[in-house]
C-alpha positions as CSV (number, residue, x, y, z in Angstrom):
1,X,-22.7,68.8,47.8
2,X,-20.0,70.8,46.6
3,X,-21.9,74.2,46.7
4,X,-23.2,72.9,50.2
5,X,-19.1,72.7,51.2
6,X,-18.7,76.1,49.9
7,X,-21.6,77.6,51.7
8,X,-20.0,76.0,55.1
9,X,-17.8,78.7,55.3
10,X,-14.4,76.1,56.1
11,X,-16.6,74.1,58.8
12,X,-18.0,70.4,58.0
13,X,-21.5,70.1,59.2
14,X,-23.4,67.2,60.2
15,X,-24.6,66.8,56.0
16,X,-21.0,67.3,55.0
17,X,-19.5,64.9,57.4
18,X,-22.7,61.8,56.4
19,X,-22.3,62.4,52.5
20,X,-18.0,61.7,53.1
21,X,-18.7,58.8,55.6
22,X,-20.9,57.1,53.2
23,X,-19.0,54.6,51.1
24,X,-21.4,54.8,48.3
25,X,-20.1,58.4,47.3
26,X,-18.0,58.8,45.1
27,X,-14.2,59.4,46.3
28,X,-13.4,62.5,44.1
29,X,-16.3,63.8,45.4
30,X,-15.4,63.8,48.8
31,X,-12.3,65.0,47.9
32,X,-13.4,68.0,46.4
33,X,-15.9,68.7,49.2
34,X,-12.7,68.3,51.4
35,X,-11.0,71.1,49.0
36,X,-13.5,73.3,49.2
37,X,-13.2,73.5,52.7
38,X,-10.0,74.2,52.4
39,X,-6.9,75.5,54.7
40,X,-6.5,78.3,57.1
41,X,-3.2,79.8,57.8
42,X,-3.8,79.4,61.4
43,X,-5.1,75.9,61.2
44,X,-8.6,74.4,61.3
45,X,-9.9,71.1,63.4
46,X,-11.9,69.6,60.7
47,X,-10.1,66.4,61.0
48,X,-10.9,66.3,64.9
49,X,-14.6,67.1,64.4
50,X,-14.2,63.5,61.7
51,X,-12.9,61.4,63.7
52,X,-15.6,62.2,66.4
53,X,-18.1,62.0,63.9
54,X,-16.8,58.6,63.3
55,X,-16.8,57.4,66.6
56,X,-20.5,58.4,67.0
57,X,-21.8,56.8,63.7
58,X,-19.4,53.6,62.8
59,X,-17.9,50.9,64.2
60,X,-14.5,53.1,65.1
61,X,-14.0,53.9,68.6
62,X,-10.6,55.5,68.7
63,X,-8.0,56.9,66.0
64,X,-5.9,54.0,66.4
65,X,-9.1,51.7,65.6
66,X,-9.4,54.4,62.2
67,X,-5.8,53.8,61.3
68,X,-6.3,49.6,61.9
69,X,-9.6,49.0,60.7
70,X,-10.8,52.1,58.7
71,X,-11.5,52.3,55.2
72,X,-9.8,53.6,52.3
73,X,-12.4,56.2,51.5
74,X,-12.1,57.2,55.7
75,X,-8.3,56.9,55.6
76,X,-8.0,59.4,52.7
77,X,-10.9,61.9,54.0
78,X,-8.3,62.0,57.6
79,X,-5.7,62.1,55.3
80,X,-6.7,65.4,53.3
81,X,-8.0,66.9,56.7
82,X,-4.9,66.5,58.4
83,X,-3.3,67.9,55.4
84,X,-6.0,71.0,55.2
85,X,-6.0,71.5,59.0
86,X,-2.1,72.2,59.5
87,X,-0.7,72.8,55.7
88,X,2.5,73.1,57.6
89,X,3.0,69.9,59.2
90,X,2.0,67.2,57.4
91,X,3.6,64.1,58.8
92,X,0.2,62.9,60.0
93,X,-1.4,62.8,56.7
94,X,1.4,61.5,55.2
95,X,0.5,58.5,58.1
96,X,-2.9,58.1,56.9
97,X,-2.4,58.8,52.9
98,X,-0.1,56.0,53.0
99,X,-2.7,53.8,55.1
100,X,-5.2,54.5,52.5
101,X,-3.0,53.7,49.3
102,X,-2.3,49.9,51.2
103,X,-6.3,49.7,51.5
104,X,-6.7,50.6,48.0
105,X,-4.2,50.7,45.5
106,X,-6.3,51.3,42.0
107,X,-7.8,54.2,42.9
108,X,-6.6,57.2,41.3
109,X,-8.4,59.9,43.3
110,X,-6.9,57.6,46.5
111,X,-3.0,57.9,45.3
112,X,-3.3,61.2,43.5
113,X,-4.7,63.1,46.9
114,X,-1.9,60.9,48.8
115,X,1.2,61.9,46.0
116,X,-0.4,65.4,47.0
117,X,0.1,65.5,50.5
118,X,3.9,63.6,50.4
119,X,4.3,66.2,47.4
120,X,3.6,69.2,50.3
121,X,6.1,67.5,52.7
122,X,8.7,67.1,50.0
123,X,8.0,71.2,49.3
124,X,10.4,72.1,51.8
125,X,13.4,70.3,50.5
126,X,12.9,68.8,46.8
127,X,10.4,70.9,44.5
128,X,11.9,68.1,41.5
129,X,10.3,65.3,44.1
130,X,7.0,67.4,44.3
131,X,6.6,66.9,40.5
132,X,7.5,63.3,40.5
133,X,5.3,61.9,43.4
134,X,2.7,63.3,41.3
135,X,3.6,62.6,37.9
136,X,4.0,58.9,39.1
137,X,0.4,58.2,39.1
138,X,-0.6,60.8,36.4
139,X,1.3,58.1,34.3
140,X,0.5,54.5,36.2
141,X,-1.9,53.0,33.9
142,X,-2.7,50.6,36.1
143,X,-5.0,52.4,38.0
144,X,-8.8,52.8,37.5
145,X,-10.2,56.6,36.6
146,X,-12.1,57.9,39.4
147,X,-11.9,61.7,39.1
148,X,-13.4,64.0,36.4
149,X,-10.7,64.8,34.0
150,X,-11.4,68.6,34.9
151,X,-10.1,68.0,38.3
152,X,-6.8,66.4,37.3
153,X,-6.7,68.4,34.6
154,X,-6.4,71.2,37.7
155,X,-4.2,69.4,39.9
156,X,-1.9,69.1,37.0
157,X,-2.1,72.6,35.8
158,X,-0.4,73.9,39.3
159,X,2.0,70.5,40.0
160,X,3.3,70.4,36.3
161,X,4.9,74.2,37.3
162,X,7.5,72.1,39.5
163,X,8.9,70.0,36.7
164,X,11.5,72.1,35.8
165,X,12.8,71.7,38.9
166,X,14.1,68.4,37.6
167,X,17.0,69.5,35.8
């Protein structure tokens, strides 16, 4: 599914968008489909072309309904869109990351993609704070292991460069 993401040229497609609304996939999966994606300088309407998607195959009618009723795993997919489709404003996913860390608060892949997206809010004004939001869960033992260690090995690799900010 991955190679399938990077084949879609930035775009979800109708098999992109089924494998992330079904709840039986894996979340760092989705997540990483949702990476590979990625961001466009000039922005992208990915999270748009979700929601509809949404509408049209569950029980959601509206994005108020997806930010009352949705699930974790749909919260967090809006979440990383928003995040991907305007890397410059992310107030919106911040909205919905912290929406999906209420509707599940063990997953790892869940709080680490949301300490991600406060982490690009806090870029502007506290590069110590970027660290910390995600060191925070790299070290909360309470939560359950849902990513390959390669990915958060990766994560880590580029937020760990902001520690020394904390002096």
């Amino acid at each position: 599914i991955i190679q399938t993401a990077k084949s879609a040229q930035g775009a979800l497609t109708d098999e992109l968008m089924a494998y992330l609304a079904d709840e039986n996939n894996p979340i760092d999966v989705k997540m990483a489909v949702i990476n590979q994606l990625g961001w466009d300088f000039d922005g992208k309407s990915n999270a748009d072309v979700y929601l509809n998607y949404l509408i049209m195959t569950k029980k959601i009618s509206s994005e108020a309904k997806l930010k009352k009723k949705g699930t974790a795993h749909q919260l967090i997919c809006m979440a990383y869109f928003k995040a991907m489709d305007n890397y410059f404003d992310v107030k919106d996913a911040v909205v919905y990351a912290e929406l999906a860390t209420r509707k599940n608060n063990k997953s790892y892949t869940i709080q680490l993609i949301a300490a991600i997206i406060k982490a690009q809010k806090a870029f502007d004004a506290d590069w110590c704070a970027v660290y910390k939001l995600t060191d925070a869960v790299r070290t909360n033992t309470s939560l359950t292991m849902d990513m390959r260690n390669e990915a958060s090995v990766a994560v880590f690799e580029y937020m760990d460069l902001y520690k020394e900010s904390c002096k």
